[in-house]
C-alpha positions as CSV (number, residue, x, y, z in Angstrom):
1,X,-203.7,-120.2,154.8
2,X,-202.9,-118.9,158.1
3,X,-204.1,-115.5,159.2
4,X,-202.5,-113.7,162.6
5,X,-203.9,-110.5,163.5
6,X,-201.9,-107.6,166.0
7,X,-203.2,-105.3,168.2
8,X,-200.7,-102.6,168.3
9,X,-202.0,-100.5,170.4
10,X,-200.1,-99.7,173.1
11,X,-198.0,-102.3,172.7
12,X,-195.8,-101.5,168.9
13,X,-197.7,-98.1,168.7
14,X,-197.6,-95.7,171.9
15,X,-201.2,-94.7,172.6
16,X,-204.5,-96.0,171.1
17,X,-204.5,-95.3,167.4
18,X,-208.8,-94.6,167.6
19,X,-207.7,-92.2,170.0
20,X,-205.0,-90.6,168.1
21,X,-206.5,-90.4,164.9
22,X,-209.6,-88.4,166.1
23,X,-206.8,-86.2,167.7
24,X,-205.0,-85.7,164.5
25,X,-208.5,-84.3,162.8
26,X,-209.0,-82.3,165.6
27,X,-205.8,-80.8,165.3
28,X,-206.3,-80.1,161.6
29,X,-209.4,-78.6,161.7
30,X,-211.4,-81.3,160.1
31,X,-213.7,-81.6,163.1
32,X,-214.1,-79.0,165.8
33,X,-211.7,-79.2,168.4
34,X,-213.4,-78.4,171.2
35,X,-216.8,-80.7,170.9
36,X,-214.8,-83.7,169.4
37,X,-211.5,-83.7,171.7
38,X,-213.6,-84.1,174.9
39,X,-216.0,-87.2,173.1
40,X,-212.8,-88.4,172.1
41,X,-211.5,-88.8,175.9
42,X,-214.8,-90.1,176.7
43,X,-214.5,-92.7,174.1
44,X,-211.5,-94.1,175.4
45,X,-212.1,-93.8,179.0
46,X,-215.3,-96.3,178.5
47,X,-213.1,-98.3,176.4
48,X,-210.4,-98.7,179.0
49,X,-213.7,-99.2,181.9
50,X,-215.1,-102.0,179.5
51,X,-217.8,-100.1,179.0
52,X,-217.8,-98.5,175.5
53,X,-220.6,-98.5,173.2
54,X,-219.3,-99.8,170.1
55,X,-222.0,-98.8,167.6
56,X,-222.3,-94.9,169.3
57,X,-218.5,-95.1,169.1
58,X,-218.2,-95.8,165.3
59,X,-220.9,-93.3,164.6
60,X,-218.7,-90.7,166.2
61,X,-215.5,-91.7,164.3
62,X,-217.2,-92.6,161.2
63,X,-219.8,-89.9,160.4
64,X,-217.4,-87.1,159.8
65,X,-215.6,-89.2,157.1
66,X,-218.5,-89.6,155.5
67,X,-218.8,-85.7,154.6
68,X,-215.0,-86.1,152.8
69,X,-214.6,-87.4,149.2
70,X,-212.1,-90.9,148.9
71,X,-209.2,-88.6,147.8
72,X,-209.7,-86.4,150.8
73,X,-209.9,-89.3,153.1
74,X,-206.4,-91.3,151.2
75,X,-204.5,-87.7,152.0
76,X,-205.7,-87.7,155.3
77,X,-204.9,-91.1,155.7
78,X,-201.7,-90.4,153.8
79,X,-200.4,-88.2,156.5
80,X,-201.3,-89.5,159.7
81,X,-199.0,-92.6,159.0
């Protein structure tokens, strides 16, 4: 079995999804705004300099999830796509 795997960012999907989703919580109130918007931009300016620490990176867009029950997370997930 063959498996191909697709980047999409900014290529199918305008903008960098990582980037947009931690945009969508912001913008929801799920994470505050202000602390998590600028970390955000941070992220992805290191990830477009080749720079980005991966692990600190995931702990930013991971540990808020994990405060959320699995239904909470599916809506979320729900509406963003």
């Amino acid at each position: 079995m063959a498996l191909t795997l697709f980047d999409l960012d900014n290529t199918l999907l305008s903008g960098d999804s990582d980037h947009a989703w931690m945009k969508f919580l912001s913008s929801r109130g799920i994470v505050d705004a202000e602390c998590f918007n600028h970390r955000n931009d941070q992220f992805y300016a290191d990830y477009m300099a080749g720079t980005l620490d991966i692990q600190a990176f995931l702990n930013f867009q991971l540990t808020p999830l994990a405060a959320h029950p699995r239904a909470q997370l599916n809506a979320w997930h729900r509406e963003y796509l």
